[in-house]
N, C-alpha and C positions, 0 to 999 in steps of 0.2 A: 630209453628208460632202462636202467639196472632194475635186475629184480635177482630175488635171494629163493633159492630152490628147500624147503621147510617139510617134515614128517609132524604134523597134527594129528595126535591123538586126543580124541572125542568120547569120556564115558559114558555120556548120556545117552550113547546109541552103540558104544562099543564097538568103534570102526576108528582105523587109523588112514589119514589121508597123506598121498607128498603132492604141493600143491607148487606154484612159484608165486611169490607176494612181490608186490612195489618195493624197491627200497628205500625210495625215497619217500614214502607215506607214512603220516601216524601211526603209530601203532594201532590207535582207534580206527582208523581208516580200514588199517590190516584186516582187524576181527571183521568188522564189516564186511570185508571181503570174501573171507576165511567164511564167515556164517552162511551167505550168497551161495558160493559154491560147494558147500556142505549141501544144502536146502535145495541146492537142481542134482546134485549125485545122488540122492534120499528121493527123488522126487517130491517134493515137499514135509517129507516128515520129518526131518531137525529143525524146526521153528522156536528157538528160545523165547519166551515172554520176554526177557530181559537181557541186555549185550552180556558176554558172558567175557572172563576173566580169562588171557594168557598166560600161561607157566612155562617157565622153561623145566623139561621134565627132568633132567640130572641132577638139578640145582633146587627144585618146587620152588625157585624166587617168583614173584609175580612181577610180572612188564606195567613200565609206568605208560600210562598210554598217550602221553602226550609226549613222548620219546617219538623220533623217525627209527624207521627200522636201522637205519645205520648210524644212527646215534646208541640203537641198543645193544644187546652183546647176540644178537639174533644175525645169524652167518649161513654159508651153503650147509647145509646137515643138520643145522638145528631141529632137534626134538622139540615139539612144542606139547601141551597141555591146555584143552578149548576148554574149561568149567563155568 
C-alpha cells in the first residue's frame, strides 16, 4: 500500500501533526483516519461531534471527499487544514 507523508494542522486544539495517510483511500476515509490518530496523540481530547472538513492550507480549497487521495492534489508535503 502507498501512502502519502501530510502536515495537518488542527485549530481546534492548536497542534500541527505529520502523519502518513493511504493513498489509496477516500478522502472520507483519510479524515477518519487523520481524527483516529489525532484522538490517541491527545489521549482522547480531540473528539469532534461531527466529521470535520479538509483544506489544503496554501490554497483554503476544501477536498471533495469522495476523491482517493490520489485522485486529489494531496502529495508528500502537503499542508493540510482538519476544521
Amino acid at each position: 500500500m502507498s501512502k502519502v507523508f501530510v502536515q495537518v494542522m488542527v485549530p481546534a486544539i492548536e497542534k500541527e501533526y505529520e502523519l502518513w495517510i493511504p493513498a489509496n483511500k477516500r478522502i472520507y476515509n483519510a479524515i477518519y483516519y487523520i481524527v483516529k490518530a489525532i484522538n490517541e496523540f491527545t489521549n482522547g481530547s480531540y473528539n469532534p461531534k461531527k466529521i470535520p472538513a479538509l483544506y489544503n492550507k496554501n490554497t483554503s480549497e476544501p477536498y471533495d471527499i469522495n476523491l482517493t487521495i490520489k485522485e486529489s492534489t494531496i502529495r508528500n508535503g502537503t499542508e493540510l487544514i482538519l476544521i
